[in-house]
MIKEDREN-928603 format. One line per 3 residues: their letters; for each residue x, y, z of C-alpha. Coordinates in steps of 0.25 Angstrom, whole numbers, plus 2048, in hexadecimal, padded with zeros to 3 digits. Example, Ala and Ser with C-alpha at 12.3 -4.5 7.8 and 13.67 -1.06 7.14 Angstrom:
2
as = 831/7EE/81F  837/7FC/81D .
//
This chain:
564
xxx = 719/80F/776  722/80E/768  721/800/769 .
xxx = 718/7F9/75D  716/7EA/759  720/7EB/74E .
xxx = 729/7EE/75A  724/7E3/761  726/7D9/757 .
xxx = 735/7DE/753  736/7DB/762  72F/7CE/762 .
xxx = 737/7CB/756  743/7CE/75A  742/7C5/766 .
xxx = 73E/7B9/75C  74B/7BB/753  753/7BB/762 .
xxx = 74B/7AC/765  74D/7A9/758  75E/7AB/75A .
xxx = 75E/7A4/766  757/799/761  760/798/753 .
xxx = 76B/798/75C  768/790/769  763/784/75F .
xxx = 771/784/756  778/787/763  770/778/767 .
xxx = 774/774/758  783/776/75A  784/771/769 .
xxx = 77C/764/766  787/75B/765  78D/75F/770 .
xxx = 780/75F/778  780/750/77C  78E/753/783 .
xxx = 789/75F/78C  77C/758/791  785/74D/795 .
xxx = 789/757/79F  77C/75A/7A4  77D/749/7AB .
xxx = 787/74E/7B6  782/756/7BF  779/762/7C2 .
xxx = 785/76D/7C1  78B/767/7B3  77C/768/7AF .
xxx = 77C/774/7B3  787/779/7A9  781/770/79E .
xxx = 774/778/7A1  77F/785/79D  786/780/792 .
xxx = 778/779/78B  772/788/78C  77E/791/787 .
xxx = 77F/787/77C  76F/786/778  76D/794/77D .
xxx = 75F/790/783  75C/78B/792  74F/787/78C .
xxx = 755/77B/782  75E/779/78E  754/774/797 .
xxx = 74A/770/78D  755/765/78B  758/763/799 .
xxx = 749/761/79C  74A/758/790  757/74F/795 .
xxx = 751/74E/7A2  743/747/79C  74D/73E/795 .
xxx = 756/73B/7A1  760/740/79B  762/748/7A8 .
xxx = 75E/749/7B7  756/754/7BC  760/75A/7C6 .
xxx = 76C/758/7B9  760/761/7B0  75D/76B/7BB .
xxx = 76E/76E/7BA  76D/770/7AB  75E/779/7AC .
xxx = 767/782/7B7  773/782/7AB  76A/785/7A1 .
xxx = 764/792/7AA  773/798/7A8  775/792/79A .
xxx = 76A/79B/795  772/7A9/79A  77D/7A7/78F .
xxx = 772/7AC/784  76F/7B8/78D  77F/7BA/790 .
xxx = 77F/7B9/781  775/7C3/77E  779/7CE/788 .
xxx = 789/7CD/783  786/7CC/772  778/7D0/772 .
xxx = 77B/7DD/779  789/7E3/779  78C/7DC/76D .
xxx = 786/7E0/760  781/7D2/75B  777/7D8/750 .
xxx = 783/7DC/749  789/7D0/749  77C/7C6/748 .
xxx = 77A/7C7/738  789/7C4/735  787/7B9/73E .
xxx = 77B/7B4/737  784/7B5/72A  78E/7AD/730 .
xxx = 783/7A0/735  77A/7A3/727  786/798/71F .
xxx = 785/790/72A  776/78F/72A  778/78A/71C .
xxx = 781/77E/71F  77E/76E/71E  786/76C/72A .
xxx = 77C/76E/736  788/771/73E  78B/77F/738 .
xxx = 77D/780/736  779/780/745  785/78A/745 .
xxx = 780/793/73C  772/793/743  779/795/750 .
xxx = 781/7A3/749  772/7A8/744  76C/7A5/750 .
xxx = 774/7AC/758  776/7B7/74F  767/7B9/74D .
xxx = 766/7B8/75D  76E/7C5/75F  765/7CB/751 .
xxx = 758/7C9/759  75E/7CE/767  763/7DC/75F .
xxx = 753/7DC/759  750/7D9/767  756/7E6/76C .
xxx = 753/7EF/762  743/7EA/761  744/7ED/771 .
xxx = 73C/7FB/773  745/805/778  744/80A/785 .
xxx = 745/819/781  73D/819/774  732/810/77E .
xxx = 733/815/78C  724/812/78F  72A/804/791 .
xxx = 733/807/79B  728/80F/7A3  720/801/79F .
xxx = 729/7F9/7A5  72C/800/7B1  720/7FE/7B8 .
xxx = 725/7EF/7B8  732/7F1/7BB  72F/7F8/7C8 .
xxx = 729/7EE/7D1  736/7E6/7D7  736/7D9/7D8 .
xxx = 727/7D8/7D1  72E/7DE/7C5  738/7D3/7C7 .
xxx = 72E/7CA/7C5  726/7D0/7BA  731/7D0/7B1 .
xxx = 736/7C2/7B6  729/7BD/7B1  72B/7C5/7A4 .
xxx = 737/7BE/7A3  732/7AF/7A4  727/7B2/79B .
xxx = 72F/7B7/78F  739/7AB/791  72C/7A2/791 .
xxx = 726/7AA/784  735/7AA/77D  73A/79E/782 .
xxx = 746/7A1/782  74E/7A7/790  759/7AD/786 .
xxx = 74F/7B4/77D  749/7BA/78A  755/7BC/790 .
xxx = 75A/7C4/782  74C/7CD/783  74D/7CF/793 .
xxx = 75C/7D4/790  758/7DE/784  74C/7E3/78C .
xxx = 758/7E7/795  760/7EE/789  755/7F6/787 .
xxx = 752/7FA/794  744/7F3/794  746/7ED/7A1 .
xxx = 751/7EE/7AD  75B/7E5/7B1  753/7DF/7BD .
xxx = 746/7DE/7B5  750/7D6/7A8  755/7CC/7B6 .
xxx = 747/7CB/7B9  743/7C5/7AA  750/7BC/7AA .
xxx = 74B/7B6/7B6  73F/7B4/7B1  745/7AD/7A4 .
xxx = 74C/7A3/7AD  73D/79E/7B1  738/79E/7A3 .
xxx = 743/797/79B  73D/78B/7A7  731/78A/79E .
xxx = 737/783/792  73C/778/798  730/776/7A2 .
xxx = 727/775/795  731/76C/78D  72F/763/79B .
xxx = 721/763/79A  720/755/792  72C/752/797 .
xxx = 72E/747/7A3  72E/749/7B4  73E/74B/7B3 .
xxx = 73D/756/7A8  730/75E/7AC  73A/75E/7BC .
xxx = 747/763/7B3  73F/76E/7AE  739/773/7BC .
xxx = 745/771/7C2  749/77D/7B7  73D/784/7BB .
xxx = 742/785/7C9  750/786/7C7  74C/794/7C1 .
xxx = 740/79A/7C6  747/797/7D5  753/79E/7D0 .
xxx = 74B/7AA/7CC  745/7A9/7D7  750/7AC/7E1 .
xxx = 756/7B6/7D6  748/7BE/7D6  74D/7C1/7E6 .
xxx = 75D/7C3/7E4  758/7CB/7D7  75C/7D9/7DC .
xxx = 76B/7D5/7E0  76E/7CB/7D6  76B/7D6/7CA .
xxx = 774/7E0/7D2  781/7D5/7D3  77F/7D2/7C6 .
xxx = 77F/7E3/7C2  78B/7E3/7CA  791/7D7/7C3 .
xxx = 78F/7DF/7B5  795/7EF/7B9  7A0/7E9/7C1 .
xxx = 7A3/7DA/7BB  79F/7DB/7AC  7A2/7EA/7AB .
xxx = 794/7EC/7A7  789/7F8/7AC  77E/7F6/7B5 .
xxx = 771/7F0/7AF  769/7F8/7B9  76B/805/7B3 .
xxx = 772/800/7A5  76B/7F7/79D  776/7F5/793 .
xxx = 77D/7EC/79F  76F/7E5/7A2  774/7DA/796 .
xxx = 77E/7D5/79D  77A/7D6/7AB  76C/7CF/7A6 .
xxx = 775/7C3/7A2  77D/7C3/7AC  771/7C3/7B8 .
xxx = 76B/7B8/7AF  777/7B0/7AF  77C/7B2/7BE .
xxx = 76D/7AF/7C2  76E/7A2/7BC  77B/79D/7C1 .
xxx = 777/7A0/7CF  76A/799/7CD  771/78E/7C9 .
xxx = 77B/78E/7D3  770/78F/7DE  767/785/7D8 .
xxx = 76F/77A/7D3  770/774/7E2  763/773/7E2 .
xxx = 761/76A/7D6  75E/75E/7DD  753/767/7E6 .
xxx = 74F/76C/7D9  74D/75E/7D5  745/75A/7E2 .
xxx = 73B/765/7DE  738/764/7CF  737/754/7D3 .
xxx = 72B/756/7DD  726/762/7D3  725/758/7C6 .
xxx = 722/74A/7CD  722/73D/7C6  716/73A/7BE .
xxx = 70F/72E/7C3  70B/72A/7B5  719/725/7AF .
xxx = 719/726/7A0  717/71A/796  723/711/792 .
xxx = 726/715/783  723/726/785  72C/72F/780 .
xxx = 736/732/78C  73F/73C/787  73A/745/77A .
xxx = 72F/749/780  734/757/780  738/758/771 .
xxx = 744/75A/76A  74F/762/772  759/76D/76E .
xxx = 762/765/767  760/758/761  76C/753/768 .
xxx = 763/755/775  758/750/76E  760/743/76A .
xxx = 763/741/778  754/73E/77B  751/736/771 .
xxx = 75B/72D/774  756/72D/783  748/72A/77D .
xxx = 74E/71E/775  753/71A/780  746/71A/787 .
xxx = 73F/714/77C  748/709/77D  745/708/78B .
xxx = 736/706/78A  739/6FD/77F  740/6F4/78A .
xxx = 734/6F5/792  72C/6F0/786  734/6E4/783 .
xxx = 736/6E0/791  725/6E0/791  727/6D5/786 .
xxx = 730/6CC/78E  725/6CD/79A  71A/6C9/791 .
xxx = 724/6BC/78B  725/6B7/799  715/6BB/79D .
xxx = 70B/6AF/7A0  700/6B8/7A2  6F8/6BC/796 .
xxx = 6F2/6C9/79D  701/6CC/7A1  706/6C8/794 .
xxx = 6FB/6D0/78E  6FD/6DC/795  70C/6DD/791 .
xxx = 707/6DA/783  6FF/6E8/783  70B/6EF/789 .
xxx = 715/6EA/77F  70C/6EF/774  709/6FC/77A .
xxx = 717/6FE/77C  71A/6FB/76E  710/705/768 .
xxx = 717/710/772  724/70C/76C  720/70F/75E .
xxx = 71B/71D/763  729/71F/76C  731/71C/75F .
xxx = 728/726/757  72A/732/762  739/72F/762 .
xxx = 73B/72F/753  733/73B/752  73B/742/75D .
xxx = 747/73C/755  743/742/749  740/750/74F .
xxx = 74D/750/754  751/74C/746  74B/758/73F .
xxx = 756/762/748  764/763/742  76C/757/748 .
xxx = 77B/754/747  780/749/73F  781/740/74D .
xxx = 774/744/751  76C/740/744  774/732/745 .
xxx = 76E/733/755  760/733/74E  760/729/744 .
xxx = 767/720/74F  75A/724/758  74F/721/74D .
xxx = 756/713/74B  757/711/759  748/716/75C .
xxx = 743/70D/750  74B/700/758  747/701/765 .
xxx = 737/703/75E  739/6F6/757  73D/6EE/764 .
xxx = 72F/6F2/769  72A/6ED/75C  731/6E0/760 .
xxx = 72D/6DF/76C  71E/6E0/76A  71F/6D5/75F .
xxx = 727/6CD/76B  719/6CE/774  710/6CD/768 .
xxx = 718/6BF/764  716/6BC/775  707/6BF/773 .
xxx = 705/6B6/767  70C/6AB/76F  702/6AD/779 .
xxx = 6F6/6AD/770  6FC/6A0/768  700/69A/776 .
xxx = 70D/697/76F  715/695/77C  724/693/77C .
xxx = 72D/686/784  734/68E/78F  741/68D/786 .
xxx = 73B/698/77B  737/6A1/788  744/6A1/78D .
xxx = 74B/6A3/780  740/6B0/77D  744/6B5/78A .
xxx = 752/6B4/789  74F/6BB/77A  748/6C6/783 .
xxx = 755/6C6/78D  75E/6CA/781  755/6D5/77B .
xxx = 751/6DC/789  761/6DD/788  764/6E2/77A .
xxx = 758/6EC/77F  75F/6EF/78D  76C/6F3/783 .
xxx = 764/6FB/779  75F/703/785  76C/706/78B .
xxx = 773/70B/77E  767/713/77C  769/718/78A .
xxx = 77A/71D/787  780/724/77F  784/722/771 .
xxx = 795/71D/775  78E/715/77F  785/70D/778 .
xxx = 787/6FC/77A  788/6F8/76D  791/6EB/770 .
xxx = 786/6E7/77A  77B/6E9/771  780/6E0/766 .
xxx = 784/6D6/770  775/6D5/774  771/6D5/766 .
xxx = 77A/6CB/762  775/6C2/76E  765/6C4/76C .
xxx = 767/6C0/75A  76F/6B4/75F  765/6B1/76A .
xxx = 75B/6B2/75E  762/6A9/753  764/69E/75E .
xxx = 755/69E/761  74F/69F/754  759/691/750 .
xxx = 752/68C/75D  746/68F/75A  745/689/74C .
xxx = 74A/67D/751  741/67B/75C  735/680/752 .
xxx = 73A/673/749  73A/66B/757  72E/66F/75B .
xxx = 730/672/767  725/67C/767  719/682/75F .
xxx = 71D/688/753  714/694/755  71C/696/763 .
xxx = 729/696/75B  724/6A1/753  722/6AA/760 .
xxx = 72D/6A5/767  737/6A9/758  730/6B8/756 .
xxx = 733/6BB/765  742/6B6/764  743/6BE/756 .
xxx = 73B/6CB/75B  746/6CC/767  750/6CB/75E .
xxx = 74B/6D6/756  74B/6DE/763  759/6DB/765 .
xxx = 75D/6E2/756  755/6F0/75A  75C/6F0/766 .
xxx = 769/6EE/760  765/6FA/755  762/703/75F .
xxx = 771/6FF/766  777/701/758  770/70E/755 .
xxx = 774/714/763  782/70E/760  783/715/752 .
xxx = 781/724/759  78D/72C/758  78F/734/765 .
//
């Protein structure tokens, strides 16, 4: 065989430069689609069949099925969306992902890109160059394109050729002769190299030059397609891994989808590959990829596309069965997670920083929430006549704090992560907004652990308050639990949405609350009406509440600032 390692390599080689096009161009094509990527996953909320063309129009933008449900494994953990919404936008993604092959066998093969690909890399080298990151994602997107069809010429050209090799043919034969095991055996091939590559497209790319090439047959190359469908399921299921129930049942229910649908294709095999020959000699005007493999291209993409639409179209009633299985498959760990864990970044950074944005506000939100949770602990131990009780609180409000420390040092990391990608000018004011926003809503559970220590040193000096000062402190508490109840809801909508006006209001009501108790107090303290060391509790809990009150209304602010 006149087939060496330096052969080997150039082949190796030229699938790398291939990955490394698509790469270029899927993360500029995110880069360029960024902005606009909030208002397409708004669509994604309807229903399952507007997901379902959300799922197509993601995966012809991005050009990866992967990213696509990598995020929508993501959205799910964040509760961004429902399982039956993500399983419509996993089942779009499946046909989203034949526009790269549609767009390999039409350029790749009956036009000459090569000859083309360098002037196009000399038209996007300027852009490269420029400060505006605009025409720089531009000029990546021309080069990674460009570079794409550079590394798919290599590709057939490093390919060994059939009549120079013909021991490979008589090699592969012996595979290709066993019927529906053959079907199997290069369905497995097929899964394996998506798994290896990670990438559907690139297989995808090397299934349809091994066709050109007359490596493999028409049947054998459906076979692998099949089994790239089932290996593309991988990414998202391992991206699910540290996810939570919800995300780990999204990405099984993408498993499912796809291996039931090649299940039933593996049967209908034989007369779906003859109507979709027919479809390309009397529809397309192409040959036969039976006996020609010049028309296998075209009829490779147009089985991969066809088996995807009827798979969807079959499969998209059953979404809610779908759900009833992945839900007793992943059930509902007993353990529930601590209050003050990371929710929603668990998997990492997304695709594009506008994606990425959107968790983090959904994790600010959730910090805010167990910040709530904190500070109503606080207003328990004020009114607690038990000193075990009281006592037990106490621990829990200073555990609490230290795992609130820790949530705004894992948000601003993440932040900061997110920082490091090329952001638009709206996003990098959307950071700086979330940096302030994390280091507020920190503060407050500073706040509210001096609240409790000031209660235990009430305790331990047995300065006890005249029921007038009790009520006062908890109509302070009222007023804060509701600045905090506003603070959560802004953090909840979106930027337009935001409840400024109400904000303020409560601000203005807790600082007005604050000056009429503090004239109070130093009156009564020159009345004596109680202990001097009481007043100096009762004066830092007034104080520390209102302290609360003007991180919330900084966090209210910063959200308010954000541009949409």
């Amino acid at each position: 065989m006149n087939y060496g390692l330096t052969d080997i390599l150039t082949l190796i080689g030229s699938l790398g430069l291939f990955l490394y096009g698509m790469k270029l161009m899927s993360e500029a094509l995110q880069q360029v689609a960024g902005d606009k990527m909030r208002t397409i996953l708004a669509a994604m909320t309807s229903n399952r069949f507007k997901g379902v063309m959300t799922g197509v129009l993601i995966t012809a933008l991005i050009q990866s099925s992967s990213a696509t449900t990598v995020m929508v494994v993501s959205f799910v953990n964040a509760g961004l969306l429902s399982l039956v919404e993500s399983i419509g936008v996993i089942m779009g993604a499946n046909i989203g992902t034949t526009v790269t092959a549609w767009l390999i066998s039409l350029l790749g093969f009956k036009v000459s890109m090569s000859a083309i690909s360098l002037p196009l890399i000399g038209l996007g080298l300027p852009f490269l160059f420029s400060k505006n990151r605009t025409k720089k994602n531009w000029g990546e997107l021309i080069m990674g394109f460009a570079l794409l069809f550079i590394g798919l010429q290599f590709l057939k050209t490093s390919m060994p050729d059939i009549k120079n090799n013909p021991e490979i043919l008589n090699f592969l034969t012996s595979y290709t002769d066993m019927g529906f095991a053959s079907s199997l055996l290069f369905l497995t091939i097929g899964t394996l190299l998506t798994i290896l590559i990670q990438s559907s497209s690139a297989t995808m790319a090397l299934t349809l030059v091994m066709c050109n090439s007359g490596w493999i047959s028409f049947e054998m190359a459906a076979a692998m397609v099949l089994g790239e469908n089932i290996g593309t399921t991988i990414t998202a299921n391992l991206a699910a891994m540290i996810a939570n129930t919800s995300a780990k049942r999204a990405a099984r229910a993408h498993l499912i989808f796809n291996t039931f649908g090649v299940m039933w294709m593996l049967i209908a095999l034989p007369f779906f590959l003859k109507t979709v020959a027919w479809v390309n000699m009397t529809i397309l005007g192409g040959g036969d990829p039976f006996t020609n493999t010049a028309a296998v291209p075209i009829s490779l993409s147009l089985f991969h596309t066809g088996f995807n639409i009827l798979n969807v179209v079959i499969l998209i009633w059953f979404a809610n069965f779908i759900v009833k299985v992945v839900t007793k498959l992943v059930p509902v760990r007993e353990d529930v997670e601590e209050e003050f864990k990371l929710q929603h970044i668990k998997t990492g950074t997304l695709s594009t920083p506008e994606a990425s944005l959107f968790l983090a506000k959904k994790e600010i939100s959730a910090y805010v929430k167990s910040t709530k949770k904190m500070f109503s602990y606080t207003k328990q131990a004020f009114n607690e006549t038990n000193d075990k009780t009281f006592n037990k609180l106490f621990e829990k409000i200073d555990k609490r704090e230290d795992e609130s420390d820790d949530m705004e040092v894992e948000i601003a990391n993440f932040l900061a992560k997110v920082s490091e990608t090329r952001l638009s000018s709206e996003n990098s004011e959307r950071v700086r907004a979330y940096f302030k926003m994390v280091s507020d809503i920190e503060s407050v559970g500073d706040s509210t652990l001096n609240l409790a220590k000031a209660m235990k040193r009430k305790r331990e000096q047995k300065a006890w308050f005249p029921q007038e000062l009790r009520d006062n402190i908890n109509n302070m508490f009222a007023l804060v639990d509701e600045a905090l109840d506003v603070m959560h809801e802004n953090t909840k909508k979106e930027f337009a949405e935001v409840k400024i006006k109400k904000a303020w209001e409560i601000e203005r009501e807790i600082n007005d609350y604050r000056t009429l108790l503090k004239t109070e107090h130093l009156n009564n303290v020159e009345e004596h009406k109680y202990k001097y060391q009481a007043g100096i509790i009762y004066n830092d809990l007034f104080s520390e509440c209102e302290k609360i009150g003007d991180y919330c209304i900084n966090v209210s602010e910063a959200l308010n600032e954000i541009k949409e």
